[in-house]
C-alpha positions as CSV (number, residue, x, y, z in Angstrom):
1,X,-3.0,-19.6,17.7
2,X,-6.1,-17.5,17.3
3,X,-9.3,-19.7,16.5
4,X,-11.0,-17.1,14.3
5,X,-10.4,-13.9,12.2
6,X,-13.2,-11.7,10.8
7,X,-12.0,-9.9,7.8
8,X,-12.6,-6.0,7.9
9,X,-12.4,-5.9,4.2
10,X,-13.5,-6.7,0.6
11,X,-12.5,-8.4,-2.7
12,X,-8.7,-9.9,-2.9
13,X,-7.4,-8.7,0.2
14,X,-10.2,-10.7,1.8
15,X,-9.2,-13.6,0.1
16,X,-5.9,-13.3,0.5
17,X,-6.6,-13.5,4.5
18,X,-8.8,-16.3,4.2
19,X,-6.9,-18.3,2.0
20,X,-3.7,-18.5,5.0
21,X,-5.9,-18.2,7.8
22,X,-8.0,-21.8,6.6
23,X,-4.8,-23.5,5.9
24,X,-3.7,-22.2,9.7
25,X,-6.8,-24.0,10.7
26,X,-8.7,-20.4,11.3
27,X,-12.2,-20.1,11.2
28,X,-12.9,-16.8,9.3
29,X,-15.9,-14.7,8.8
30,X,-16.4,-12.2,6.0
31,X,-18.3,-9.0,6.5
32,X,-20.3,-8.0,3.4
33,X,-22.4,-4.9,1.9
34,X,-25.5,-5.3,0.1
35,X,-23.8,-5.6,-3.0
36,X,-21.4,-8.0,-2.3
37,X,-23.4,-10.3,-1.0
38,X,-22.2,-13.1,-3.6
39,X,-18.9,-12.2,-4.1
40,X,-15.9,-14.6,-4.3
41,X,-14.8,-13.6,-0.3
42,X,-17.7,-14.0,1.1
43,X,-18.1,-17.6,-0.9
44,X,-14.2,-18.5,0.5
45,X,-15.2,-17.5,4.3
46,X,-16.5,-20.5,6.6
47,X,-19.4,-17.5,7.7
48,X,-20.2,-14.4,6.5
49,X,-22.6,-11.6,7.9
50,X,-24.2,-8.2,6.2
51,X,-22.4,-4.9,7.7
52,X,-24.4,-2.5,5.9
53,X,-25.2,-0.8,2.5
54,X,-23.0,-0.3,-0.4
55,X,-21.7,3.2,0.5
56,X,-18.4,2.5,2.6
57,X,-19.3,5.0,5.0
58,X,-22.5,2.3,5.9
59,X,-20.1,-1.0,5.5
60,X,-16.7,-1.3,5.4
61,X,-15.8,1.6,7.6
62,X,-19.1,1.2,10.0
63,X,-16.7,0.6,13.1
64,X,-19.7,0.4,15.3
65,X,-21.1,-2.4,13.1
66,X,-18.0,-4.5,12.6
67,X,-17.2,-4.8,15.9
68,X,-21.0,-5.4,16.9
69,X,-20.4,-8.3,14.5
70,X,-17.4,-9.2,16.2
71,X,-18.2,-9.5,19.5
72,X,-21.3,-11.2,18.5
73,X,-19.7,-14.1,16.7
74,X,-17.0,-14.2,19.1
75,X,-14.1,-13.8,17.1
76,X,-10.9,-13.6,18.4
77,X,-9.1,-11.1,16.5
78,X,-10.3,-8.5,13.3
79,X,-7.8,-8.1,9.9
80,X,-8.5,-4.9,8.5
81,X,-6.4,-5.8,5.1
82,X,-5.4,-2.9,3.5
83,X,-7.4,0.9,2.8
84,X,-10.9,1.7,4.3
85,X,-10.6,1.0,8.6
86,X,-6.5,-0.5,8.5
87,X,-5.0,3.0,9.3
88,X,-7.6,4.5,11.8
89,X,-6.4,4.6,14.9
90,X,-9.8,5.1,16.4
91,X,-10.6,0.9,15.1
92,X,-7.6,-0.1,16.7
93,X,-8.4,1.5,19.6
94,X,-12.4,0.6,19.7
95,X,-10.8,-3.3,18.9
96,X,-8.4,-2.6,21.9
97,X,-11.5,-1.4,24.2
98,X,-13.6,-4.5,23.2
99,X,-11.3,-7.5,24.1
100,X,-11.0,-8.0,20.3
101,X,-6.7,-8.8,19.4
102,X,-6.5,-6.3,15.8
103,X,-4.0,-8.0,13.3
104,X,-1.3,-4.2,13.1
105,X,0.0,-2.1,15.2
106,X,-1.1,-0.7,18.6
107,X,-3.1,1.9,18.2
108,X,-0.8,4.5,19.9
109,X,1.7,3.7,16.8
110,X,-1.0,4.3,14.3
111,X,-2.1,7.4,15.7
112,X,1.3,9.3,15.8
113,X,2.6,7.4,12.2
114,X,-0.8,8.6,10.6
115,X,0.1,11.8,11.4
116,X,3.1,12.7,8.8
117,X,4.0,16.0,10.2
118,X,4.5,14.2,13.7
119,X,6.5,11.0,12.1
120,X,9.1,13.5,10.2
121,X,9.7,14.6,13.9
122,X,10.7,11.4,15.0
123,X,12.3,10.3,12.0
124,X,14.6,13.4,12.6
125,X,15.0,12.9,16.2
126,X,16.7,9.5,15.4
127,X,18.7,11.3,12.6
128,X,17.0,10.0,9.8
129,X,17.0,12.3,6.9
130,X,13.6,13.8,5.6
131,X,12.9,16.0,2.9
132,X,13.5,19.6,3.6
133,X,10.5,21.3,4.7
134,X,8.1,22.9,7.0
135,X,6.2,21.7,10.2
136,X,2.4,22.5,10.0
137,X,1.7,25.7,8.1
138,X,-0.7,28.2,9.6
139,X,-1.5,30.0,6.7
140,X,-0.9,31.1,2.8
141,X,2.4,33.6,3.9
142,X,3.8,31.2,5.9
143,X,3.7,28.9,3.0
144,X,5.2,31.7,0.8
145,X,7.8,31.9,2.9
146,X,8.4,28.4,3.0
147,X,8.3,28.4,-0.5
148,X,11.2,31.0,-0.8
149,X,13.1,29.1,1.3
150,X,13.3,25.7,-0.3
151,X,13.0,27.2,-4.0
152,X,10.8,25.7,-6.6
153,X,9.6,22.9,-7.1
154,X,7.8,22.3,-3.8
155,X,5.2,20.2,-2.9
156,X,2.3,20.5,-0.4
157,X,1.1,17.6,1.5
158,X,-2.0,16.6,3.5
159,X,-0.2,15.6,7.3
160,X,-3.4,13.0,7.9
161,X,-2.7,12.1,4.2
162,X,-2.5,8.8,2.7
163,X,-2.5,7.1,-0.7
164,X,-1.7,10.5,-3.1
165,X,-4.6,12.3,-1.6
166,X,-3.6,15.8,-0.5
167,X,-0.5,16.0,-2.4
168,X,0.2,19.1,-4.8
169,X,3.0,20.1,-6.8
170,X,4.0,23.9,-6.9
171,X,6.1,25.2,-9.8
172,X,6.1,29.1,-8.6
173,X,4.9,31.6,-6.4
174,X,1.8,32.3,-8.1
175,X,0.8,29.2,-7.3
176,X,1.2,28.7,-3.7
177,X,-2.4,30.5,-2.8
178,X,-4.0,28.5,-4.7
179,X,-2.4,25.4,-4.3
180,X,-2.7,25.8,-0.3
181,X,-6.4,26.4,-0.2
182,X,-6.6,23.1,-2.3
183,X,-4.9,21.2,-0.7
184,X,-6.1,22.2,3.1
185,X,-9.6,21.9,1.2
186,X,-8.8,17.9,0.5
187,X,-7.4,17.3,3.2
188,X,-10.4,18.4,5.0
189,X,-12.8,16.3,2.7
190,X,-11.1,12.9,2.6
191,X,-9.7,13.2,6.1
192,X,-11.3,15.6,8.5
193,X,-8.2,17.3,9.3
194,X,-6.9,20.3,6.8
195,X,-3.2,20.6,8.3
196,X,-0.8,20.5,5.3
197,X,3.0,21.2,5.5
198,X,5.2,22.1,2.5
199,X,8.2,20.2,1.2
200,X,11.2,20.5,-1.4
201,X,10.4,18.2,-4.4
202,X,12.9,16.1,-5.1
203,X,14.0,15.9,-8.5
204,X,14.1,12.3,-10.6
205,X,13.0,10.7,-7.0
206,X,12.9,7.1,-6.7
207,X,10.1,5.8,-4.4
208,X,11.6,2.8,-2.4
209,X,10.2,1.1,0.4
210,X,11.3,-1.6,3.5
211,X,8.8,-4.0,5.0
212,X,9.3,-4.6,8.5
213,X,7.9,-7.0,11.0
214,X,7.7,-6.8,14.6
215,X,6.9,-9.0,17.3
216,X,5.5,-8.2,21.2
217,X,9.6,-9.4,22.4
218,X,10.9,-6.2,20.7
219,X,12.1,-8.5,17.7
220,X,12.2,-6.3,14.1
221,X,13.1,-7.7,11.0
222,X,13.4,-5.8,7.8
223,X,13.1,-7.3,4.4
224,X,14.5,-6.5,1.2
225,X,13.3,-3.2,-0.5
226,X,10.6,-2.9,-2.9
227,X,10.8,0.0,-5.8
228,X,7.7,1.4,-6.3
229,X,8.7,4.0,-8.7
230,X,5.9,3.6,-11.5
231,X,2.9,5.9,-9.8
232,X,0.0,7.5,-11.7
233,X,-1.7,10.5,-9.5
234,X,1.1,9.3,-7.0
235,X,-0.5,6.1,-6.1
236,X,1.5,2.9,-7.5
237,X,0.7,0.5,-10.5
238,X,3.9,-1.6,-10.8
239,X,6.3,-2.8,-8.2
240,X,9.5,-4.9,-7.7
241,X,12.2,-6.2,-5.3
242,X,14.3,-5.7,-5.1
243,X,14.9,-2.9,-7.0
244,X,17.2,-1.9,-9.9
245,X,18.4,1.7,-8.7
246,X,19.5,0.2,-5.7
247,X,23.5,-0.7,-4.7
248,X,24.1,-2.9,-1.2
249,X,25.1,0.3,0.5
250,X,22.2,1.5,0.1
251,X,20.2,-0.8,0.7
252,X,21.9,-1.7,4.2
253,X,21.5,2.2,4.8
254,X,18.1,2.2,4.1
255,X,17.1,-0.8,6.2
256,X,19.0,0.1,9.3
257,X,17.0,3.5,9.3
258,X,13.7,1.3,8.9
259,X,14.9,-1.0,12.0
260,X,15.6,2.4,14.3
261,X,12.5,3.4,13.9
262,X,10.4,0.6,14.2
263,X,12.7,-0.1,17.2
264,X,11.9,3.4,18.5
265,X,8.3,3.0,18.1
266,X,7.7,-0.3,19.8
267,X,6.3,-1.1,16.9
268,X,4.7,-4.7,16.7
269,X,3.3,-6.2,13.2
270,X,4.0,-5.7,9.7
271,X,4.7,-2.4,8.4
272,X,6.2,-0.5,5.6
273,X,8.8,2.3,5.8
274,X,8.4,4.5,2.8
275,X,11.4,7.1,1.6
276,X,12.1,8.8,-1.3
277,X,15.9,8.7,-3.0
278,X,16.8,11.6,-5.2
279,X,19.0,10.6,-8.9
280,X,22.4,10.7,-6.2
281,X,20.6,7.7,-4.3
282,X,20.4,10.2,-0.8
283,X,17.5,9.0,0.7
284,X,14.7,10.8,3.0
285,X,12.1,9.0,5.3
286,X,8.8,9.6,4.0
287,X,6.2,7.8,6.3
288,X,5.3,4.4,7.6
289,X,2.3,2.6,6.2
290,X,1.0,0.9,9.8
291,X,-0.8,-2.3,7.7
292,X,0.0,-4.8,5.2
293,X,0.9,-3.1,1.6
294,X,-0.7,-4.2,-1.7
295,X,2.3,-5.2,-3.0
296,X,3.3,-7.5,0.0
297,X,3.4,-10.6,-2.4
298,X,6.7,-9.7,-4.3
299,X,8.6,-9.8,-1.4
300,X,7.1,-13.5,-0.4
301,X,8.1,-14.1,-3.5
302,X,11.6,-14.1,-3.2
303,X,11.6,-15.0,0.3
304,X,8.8,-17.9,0.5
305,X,7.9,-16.2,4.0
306,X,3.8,-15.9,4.3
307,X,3.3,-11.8,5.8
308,X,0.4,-12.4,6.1
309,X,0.6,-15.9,8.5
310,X,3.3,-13.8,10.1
311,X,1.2,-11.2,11.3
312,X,-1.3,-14.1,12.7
313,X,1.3,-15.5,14.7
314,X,2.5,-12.2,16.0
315,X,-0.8,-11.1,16.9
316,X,-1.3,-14.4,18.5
317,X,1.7,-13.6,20.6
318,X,4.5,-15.4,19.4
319,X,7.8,-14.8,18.4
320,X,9.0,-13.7,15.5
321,X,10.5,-16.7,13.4
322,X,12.6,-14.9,11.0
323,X,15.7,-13.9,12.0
324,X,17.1,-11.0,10.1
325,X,20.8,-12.2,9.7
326,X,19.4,-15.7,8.2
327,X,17.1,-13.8,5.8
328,X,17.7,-15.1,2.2
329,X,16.1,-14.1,-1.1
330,X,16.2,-15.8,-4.2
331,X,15.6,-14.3,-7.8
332,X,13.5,-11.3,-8.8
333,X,9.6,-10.5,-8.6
334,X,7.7,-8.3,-10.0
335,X,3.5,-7.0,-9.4
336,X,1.3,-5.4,-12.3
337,X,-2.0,-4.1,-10.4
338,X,-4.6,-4.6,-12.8
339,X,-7.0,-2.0,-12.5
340,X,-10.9,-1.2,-14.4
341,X,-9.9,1.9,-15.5
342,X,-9.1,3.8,-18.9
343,X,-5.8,3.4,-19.9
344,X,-5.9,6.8,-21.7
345,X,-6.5,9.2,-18.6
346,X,-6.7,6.3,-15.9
347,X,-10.1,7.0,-14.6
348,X,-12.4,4.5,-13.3
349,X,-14.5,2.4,-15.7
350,X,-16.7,0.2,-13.5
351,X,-19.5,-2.2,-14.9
352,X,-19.9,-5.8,-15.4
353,X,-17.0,-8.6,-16.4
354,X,-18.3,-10.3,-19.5
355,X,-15.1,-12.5,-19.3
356,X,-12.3,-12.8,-17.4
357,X,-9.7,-15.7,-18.0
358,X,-6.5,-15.2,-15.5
359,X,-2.8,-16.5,-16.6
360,X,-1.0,-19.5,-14.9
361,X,2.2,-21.1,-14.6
362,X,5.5,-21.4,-13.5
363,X,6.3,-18.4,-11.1
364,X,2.6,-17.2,-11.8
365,X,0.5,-15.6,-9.4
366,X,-2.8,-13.6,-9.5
367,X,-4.6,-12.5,-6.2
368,X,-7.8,-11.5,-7.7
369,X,-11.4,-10.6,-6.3
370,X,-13.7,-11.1,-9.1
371,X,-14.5,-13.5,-11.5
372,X,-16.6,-13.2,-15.1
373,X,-19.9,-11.8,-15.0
374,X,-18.8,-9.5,-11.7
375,X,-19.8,-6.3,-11.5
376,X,-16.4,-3.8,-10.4
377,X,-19.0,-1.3,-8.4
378,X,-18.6,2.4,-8.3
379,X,-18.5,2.3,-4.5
380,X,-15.0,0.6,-4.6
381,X,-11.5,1.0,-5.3
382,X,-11.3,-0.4,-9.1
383,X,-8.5,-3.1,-8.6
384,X,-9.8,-6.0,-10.4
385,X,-6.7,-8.6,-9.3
386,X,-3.0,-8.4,-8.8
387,X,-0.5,-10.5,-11.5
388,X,2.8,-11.1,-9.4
389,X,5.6,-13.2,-11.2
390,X,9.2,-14.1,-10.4
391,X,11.8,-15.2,-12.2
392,X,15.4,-15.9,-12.1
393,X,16.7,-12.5,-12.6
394,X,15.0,-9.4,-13.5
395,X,15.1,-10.0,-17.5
396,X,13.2,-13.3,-17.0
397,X,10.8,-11.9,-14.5
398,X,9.8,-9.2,-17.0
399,X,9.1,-11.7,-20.1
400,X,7.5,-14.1,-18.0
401,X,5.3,-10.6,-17.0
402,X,4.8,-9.8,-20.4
403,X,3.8,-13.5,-21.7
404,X,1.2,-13.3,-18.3
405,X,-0.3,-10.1,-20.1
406,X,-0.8,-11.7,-23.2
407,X,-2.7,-14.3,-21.8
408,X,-5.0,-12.3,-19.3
409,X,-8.3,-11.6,-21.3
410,X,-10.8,-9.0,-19.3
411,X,-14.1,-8.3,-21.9
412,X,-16.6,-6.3,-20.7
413,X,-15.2,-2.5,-19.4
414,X,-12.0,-1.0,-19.9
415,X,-8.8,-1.8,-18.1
416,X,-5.0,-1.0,-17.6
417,X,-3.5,-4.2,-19.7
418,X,-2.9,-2.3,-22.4
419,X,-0.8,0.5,-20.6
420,X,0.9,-2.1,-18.7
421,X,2.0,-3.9,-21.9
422,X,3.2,-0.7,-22.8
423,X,5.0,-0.1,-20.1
424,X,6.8,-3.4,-19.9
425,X,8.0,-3.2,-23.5
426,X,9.4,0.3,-22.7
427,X,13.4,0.4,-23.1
428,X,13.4,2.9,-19.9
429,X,11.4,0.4,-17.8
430,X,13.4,-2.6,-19.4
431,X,16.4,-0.8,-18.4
432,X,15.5,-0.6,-14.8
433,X,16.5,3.1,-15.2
434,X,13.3,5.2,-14.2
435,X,11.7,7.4,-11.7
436,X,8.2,8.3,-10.5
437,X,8.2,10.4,-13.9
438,X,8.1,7.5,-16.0
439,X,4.4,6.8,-16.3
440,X,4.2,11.1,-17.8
441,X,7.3,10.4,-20.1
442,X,5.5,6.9,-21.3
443,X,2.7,8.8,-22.4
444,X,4.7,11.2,-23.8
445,X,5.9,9.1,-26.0
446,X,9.5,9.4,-24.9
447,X,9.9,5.8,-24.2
448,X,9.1,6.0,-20.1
């Protein structure tokens, strides 16, 4: 077992790590900007040391500073959570180079699965369907062409992209120019690489997910999926497993294709494999997310496995413990991200807590970051805390969601409790019958 852990990370993720690793026995050290300097994670931490300023760029992704930290404390291993340094290849590898054990995937595996164009060509190689589309595009015509070829609607998409970012819808030819130069132009900014390929949108998709774990034996396990359908800007807000749209064929289908290509990759440590289903439940491969998700806890919910003490024991080189034909899960669960942002256009809205009172109970849980009089800072994503809940079946999971909302009182800046009331009364939602449109048809007004 590894005899400490820093954590490469911030606010409830960093909690979340600490909170398993210290009941593992763990030492763990937080890393902290200026501004966070009395936050919650670095108060749960047995040590914690300043990595740099507030800007990210100075802190949380300062990959010579961290692992100057690291090997000056040290530490055995580094958990990079989830966001800022948990998909760069280039920390893996620096971690790899320094003697320090990183808590994912090798680096290799990170480095071709961060590269979307690349991971459709393997997908397809193991006969995995993927979304009709194009490799990298070399220029506007090509992308007319393209266009032509799959017929409207089409998306663009960033190949180094991640979380929404470089992601554009096309409705018609007049807009491919445009949409092109934006999109190469994002990709650029966020990710220093402005190679985008073009795709057929799938109509009335559903966004469904498998996590997988994998051990240094070659050992993969897949877990139940996780529907992910209600997105704003394509990045998610509510999630569940397992998921409504789903029927046991194809859920079997979708996890096999999730094993074959973790199996293909080597690929040790938890992971997510992403595809898309269209309204005839075909599905596609999408991508694999090479860290732990946000919305890991609904599936320990129904499964009682800790991911996150299961990446710690993998990374300490044991054995997986979970066996996939023994895998059982029990009831439904259900994850509301509760955000500082406008529930009108969903912007942002930092500033300071005046209050903050969480909900508790029976098949009540909340990984937060932040507690009354905290500041949510401009420099950070705005997720305030995460309200998982489980219930029997999927009825009681969503009143014992709604009776949590009604008892989780933020005061101070704006936040998404409102729209998620909303959106948990909505018939569509209620129904279990809705796609990654539903967020635009709930503010519609057509019901989700």
């Amino acid at each position: 077992m590894l005899k400490s852990i820093l954590i490469a990370n911030r606010g409830e993720i960093a909690r979340r790590i600490i909170r398993t690793a210290k009941r593992l026995g763990i030492q763990t050290i937080a890393i902290y900007s200026d501004i966070d300097e009395i936050a919650l994670f670095v108060q749960d931490a047995d040590r914690a040391v300043k990595v740099g300023s507030a800007k990210p760029k100075d802190s949380y992704l300062n990959i010579d500073n961290i692992t100057a930290i690291a090997k000056e404390l040290g530490v055995s291993a580094i958990h990079p959570g989830y966001g800022f340094l948990a998909e760069r290849w280039e920390f893996a590898q620096r971690c790899e180079e320094e003697g320090l054990i990183f808590i994912g995937p090798k680096s290799n595996v990170i480095n071709s699965m961060g590269d979307k164009a690349r991971s459709r060509e393997i997908a397809t190689s193991l006969g995995i369907p993927t979304p009709p589309g194009s490799s990298i595009l070399s220029g506007v015509e090509e992308a007319k062409d393209w266009a032509t070829k799959l017929s409207f609607p089409v998306i663009f998409k960033a190949s180094a992209g991640g979380g929404g970012i470089g992601m554009k819808k096309v409705e018609s030819m007049e807009e491919v120019a445009e949409a092109f130069d934006a999109t190469t132009n994002r990709a650029k900014l966020a990710f220093g690489d402005d190679r985008v390929y073009i795709e057929k949108y799938l109509e009335s998709p559903h966004h469904i997910e498998i996590q997988i774990l994998g051990d240094s034996k070659g050992n993969v396990v897949t877990f139940p999926e996780r529907e992910c359908s209600v997105q704003r800007r394509h990045q998610k807000v509510i999630e569940e497993s397992p998921s409504p749209f789903t029927t046991p064929e194809l859920r079997q289908g979708i996890r096999q294709a999730a094993k074959r290509l973790a199996q293909e990759l080597g690929y040790t440590n938890a992971g997510t494999v992403e595809f898309v289903v269209d309204k005839h439940r075909n599905f596609y491969f999408l991508e694999i997310n090479t860290r732990l998700q946000v919305e890991h806890p609904i599936t320990e919910m129904i499964t009682g496995f800790d991911l996150v003490e299961e990446q710690i024991r993998i990374a300490s080189g044991e054995p997986l413990s979970i066996k996939e034909d023994n895998l059982k899960w029990n009831g439904w669960a259900i994850e509301a991200r509760i955000y500082a942002e406008d529930s009108e256009n969903f912007y942002p809205s930092p500033g300071k807590m005046i209050s903050y009172i969480e909900p508790s109970g029976k098949g009540i849980r909340v990984d937060s970051g932040y507690r009354a009089g905290d500041t949510i800072s401009q420099f950070y994503d705005p997720l305030i805390a995460k309200l998982i809940v489980w219930g029997e079946d999927r009825d009681k999971a969503i009143i014992r969601m709604q009776k949590a909302l009604d008892n989780y009182e933020i005061t101070g800046i704006k936040n998404n409790i409102p729209f998620l009331k909303k959106a948990f009364d909505s018939e569509k939602f209620k129904s279990g019958n809705y796609n990654t449109h539903f967020i635009s048809r709930l503010k519609e007004g057509k019901n989700g």
